[in-house]
C-alpha positions as a Markdown table, in Angstrom:
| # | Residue | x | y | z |
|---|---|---|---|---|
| 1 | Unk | 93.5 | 5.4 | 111.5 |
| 2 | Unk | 93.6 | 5.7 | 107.8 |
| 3 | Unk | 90.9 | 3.6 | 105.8 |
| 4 | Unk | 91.5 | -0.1 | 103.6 |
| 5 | Unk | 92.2 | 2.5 | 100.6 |
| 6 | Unk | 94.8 | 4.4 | 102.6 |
| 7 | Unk | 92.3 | 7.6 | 102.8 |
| 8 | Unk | 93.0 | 9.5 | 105.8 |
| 9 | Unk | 90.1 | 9.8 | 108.7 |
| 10 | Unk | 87.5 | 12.9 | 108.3 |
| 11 | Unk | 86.8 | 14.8 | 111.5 |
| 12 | Unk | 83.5 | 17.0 | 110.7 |
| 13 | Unk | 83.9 | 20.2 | 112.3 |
| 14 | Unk | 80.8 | 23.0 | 112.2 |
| 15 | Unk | 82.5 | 25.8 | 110.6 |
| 16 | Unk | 79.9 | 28.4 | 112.1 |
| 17 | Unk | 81.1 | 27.0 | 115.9 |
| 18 | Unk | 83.7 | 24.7 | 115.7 |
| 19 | Unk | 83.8 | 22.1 | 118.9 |
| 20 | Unk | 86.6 | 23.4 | 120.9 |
| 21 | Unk | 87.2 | 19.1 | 122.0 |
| 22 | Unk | 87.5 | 18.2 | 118.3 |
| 23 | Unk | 90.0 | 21.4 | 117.5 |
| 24 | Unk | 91.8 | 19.9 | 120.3 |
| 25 | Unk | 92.1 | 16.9 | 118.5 |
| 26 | Unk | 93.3 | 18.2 | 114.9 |
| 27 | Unk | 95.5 | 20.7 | 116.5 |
| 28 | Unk | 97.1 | 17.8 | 119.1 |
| 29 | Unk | 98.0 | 16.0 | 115.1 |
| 30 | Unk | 99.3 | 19.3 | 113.4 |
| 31 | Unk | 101.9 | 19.3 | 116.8 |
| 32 | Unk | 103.0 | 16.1 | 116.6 |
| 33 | Unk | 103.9 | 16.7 | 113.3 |
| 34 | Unk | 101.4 | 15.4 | 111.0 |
| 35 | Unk | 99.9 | 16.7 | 107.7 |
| 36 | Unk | 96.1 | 17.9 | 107.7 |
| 37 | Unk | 93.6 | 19.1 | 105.3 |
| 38 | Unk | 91.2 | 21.6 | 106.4 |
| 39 | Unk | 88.8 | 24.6 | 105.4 |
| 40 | Unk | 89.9 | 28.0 | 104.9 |
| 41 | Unk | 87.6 | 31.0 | 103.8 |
| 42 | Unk | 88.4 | 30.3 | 100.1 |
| 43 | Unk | 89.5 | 26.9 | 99.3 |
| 44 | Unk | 90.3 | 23.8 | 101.2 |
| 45 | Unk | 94.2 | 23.6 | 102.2 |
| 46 | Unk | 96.5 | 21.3 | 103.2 |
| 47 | Unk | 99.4 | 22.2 | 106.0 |
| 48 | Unk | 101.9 | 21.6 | 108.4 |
| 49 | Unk | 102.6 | 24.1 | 111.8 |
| 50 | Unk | 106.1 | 26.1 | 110.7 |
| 51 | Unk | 107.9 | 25.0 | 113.0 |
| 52 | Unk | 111.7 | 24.2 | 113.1 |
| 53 | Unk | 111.1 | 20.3 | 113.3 |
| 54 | Unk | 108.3 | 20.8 | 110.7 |
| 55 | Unk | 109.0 | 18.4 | 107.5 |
| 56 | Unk | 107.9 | 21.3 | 105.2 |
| 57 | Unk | 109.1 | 19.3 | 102.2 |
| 58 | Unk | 106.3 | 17.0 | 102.7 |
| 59 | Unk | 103.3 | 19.4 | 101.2 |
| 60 | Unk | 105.0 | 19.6 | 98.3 |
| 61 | Unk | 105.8 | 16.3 | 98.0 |
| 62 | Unk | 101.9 | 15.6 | 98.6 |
| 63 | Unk | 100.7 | 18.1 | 96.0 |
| 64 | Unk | 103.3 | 17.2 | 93.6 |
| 65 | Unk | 104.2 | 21.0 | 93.9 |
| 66 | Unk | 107.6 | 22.7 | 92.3 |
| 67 | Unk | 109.9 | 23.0 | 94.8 |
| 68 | Unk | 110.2 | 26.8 | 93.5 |
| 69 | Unk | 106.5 | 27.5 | 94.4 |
| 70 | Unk | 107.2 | 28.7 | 98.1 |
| 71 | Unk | 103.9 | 28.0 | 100.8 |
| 72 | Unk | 102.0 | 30.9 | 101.7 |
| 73 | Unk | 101.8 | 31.0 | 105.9 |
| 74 | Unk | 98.5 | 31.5 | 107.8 |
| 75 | Unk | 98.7 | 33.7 | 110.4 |
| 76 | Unk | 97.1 | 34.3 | 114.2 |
| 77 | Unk | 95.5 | 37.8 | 113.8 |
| 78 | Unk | 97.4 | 38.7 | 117.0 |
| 79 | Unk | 100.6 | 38.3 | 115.2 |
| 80 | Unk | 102.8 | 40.6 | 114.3 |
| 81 | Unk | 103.9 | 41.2 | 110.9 |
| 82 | Unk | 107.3 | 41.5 | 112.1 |
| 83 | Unk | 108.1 | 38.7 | 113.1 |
| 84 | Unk | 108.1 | 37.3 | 109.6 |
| 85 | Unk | 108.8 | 40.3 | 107.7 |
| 86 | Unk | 111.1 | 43.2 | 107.0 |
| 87 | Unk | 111.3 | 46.5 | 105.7 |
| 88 | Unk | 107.4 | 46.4 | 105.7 |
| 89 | Unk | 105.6 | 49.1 | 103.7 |
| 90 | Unk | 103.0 | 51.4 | 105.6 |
| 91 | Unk | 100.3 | 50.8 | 102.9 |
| 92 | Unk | 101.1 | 46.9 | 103.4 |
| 93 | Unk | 100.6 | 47.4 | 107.6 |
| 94 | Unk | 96.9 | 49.6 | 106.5 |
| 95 | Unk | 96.1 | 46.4 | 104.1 |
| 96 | Unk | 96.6 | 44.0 | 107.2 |
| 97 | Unk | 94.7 | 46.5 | 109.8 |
| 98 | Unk | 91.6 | 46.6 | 107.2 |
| 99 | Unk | 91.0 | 43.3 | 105.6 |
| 100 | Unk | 92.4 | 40.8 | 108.3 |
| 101 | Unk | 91.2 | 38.4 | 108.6 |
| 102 | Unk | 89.8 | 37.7 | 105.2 |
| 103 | Unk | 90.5 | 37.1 | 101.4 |
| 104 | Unk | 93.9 | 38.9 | 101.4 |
| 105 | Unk | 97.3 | 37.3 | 100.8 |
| 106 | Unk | 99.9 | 39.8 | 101.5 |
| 107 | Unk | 103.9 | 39.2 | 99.8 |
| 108 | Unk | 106.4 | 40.8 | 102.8 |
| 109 | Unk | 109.8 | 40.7 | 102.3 |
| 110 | Unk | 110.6 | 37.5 | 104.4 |
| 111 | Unk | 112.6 | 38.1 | 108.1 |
| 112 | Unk | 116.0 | 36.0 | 106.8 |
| 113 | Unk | 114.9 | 33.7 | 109.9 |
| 114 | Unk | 112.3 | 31.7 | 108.0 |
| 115 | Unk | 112.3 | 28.4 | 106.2 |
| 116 | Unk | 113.2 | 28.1 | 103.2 |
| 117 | Unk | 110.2 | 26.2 | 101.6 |
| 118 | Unk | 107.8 | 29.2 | 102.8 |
| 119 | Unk | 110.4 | 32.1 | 100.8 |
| 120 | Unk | 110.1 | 32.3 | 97.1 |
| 121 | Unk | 113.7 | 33.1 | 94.8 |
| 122 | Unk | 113.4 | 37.3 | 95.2 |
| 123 | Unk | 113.1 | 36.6 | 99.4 |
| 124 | Unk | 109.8 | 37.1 | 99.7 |
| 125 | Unk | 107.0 | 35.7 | 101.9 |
| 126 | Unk | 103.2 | 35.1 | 101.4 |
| 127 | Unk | 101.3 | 35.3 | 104.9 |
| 128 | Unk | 97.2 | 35.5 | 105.6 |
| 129 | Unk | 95.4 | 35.8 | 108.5 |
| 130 | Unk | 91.9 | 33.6 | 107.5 |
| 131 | Unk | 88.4 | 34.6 | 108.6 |
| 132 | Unk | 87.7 | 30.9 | 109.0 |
| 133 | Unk | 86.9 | 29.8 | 112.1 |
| 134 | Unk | 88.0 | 26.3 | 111.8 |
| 135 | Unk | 91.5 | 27.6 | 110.9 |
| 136 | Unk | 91.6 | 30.1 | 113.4 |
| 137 | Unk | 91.4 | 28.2 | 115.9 |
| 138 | Unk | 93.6 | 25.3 | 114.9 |
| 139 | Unk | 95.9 | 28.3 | 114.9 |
| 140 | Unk | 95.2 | 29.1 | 118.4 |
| 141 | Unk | 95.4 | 25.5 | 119.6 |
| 142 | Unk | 98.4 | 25.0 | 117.8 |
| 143 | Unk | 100.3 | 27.7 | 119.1 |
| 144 | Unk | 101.9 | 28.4 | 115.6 |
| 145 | Unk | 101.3 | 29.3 | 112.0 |
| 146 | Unk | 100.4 | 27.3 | 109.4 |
| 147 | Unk | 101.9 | 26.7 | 106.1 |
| 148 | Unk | 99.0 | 26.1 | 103.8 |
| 149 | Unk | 98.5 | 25.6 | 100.5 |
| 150 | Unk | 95.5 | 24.6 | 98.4 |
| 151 | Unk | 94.4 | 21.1 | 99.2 |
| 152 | Unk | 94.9 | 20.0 | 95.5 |
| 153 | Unk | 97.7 | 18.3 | 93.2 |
| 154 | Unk | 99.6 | 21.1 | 91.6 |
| 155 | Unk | 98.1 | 21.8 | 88.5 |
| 156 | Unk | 94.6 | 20.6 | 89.2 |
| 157 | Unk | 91.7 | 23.0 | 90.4 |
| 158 | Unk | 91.3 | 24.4 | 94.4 |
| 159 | Unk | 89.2 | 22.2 | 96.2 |
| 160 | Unk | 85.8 | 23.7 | 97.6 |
| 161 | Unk | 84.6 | 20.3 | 99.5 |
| 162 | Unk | 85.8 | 17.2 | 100.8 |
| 163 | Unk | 84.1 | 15.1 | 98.8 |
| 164 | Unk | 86.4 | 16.7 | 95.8 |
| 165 | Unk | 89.5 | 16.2 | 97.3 |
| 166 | Unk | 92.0 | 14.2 | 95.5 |
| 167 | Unk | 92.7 | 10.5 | 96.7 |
| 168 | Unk | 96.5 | 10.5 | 96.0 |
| 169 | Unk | 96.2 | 14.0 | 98.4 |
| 170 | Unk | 94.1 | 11.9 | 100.5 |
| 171 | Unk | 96.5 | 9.1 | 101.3 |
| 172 | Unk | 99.0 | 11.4 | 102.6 |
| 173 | Unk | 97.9 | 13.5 | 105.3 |
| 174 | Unk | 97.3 | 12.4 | 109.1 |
| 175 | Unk | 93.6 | 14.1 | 109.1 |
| 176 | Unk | 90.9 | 15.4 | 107.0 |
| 177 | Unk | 88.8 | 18.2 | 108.3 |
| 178 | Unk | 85.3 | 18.7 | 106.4 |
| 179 | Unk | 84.0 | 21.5 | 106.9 |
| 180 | Unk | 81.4 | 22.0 | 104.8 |
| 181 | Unk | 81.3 | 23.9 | 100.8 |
| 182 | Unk | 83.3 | 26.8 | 100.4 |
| 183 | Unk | 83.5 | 29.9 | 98.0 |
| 184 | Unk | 86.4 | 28.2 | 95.8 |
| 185 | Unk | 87.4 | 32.0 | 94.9 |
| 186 | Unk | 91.2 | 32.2 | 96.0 |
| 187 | Unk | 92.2 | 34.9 | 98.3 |
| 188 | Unk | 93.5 | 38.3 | 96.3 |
| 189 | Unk | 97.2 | 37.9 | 96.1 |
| 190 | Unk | 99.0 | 41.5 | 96.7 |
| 191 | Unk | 102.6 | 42.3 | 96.1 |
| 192 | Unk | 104.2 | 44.6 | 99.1 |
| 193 | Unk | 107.4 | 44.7 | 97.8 |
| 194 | Unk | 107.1 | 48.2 | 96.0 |
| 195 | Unk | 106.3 | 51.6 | 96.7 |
| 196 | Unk | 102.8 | 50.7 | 95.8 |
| 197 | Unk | 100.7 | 47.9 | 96.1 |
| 198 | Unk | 100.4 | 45.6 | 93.2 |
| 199 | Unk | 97.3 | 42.9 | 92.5 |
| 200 | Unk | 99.3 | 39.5 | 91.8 |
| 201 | Unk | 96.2 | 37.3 | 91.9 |
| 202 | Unk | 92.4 | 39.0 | 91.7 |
| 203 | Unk | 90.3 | 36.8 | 94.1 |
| 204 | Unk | 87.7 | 36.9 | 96.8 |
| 205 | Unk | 88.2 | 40.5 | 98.1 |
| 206 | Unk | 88.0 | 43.3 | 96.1 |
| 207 | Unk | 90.7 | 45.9 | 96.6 |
């Protein structure tokens, strides 16, 4: 139940070994539907399960984010790559075997099957597989991927606590997940789309 200012409730969840009850409880919200921050590696993020009754249109409606900013989609590390992409490079499939999970954003060419809000203008996709616990397993509770993007209005700086986030973020998600500080350095954004890879972003990991 959301707060007199309209802040959502925090659930604190230990990110070294998060309480499988109180996953349970976040990941129970992200399937009914509902909007939730929560700690990544890098930054704090905010995300729905992509689904196909998902209201994707909602994060970027919360973040105030351009509707031609596609979300990047957090992945199980059991996944397979093909299931969201196509015509995926061999260097792209040794990038995923190496560094997942961890600080790595890989751009696929999306599988035409995906939702829109997650594909940019040129048809690709961003997807991750995170080393944090805490979204690991709301993952694995969920059942799904997430699409996440930084818990923060667009234009304004990643969030790295709870205590940092944005109210008018605040008052429109379900659930807030604090999971302690994080690094703040983004994940390394690679392009896949070539015959080589190509560094969109430098961040966390070092390539």
């Amino acid at each position: 139940m959301k707060d007199d200012s309209g802040h959502a409730p925090i659930l604190t969840i230990d990110p070294a070994a998060p309480q499988p009850g109180l996953l349970k409880v976040a990941a129970q919200a992200l399937k009914a539907g509902r909007m939730l921050v929560f700690p990544t590696d890098t930054v704090y993020g905010v995300g729905l399960l992509a689904i196909e009754t998902a209201n994707l249109d909602s994060i970027f409606v919360a973040k105030r984010r351009p509707a031609d900013k596609p979300i990047p989609l957090l992945i199980a590390p059991s996944a397979c790559l093909d299931d969201y992409a196509v015509d995926i490079a061999d260097y792209a499939r040794d990038l995923a075997a190496r560094h997942w999970p961890g600080a790595i954003t890989l751009v696929l060419r999306a599988k035409p099957t995906l939702p829109r809000q997650l594909c940019a203008l040129d048809g690709s996709v961003a997807l991750r597989v995170p080393q944090s616990r805490i979204a690991l397993g709301l993952i694995s509770q969920a059942g799904a991927p997430i699409a996440t993007s930084s818990a923060n209005i667009s234009g304004t700086a990643p969030t790295t606590t709870v205590a940092l986030l944005d109210n008018r973020l605040a008052t429109q998600v379900a659930l807030i997940i604090d999971g302690g500080v994080l690094s703040g350095q983004p994940s390394t954004l690679v392009s896949c789309l070539g015959p080589e890879p190509i560094v969109l972003r430098p961040g966390a990991l070092a390539l």
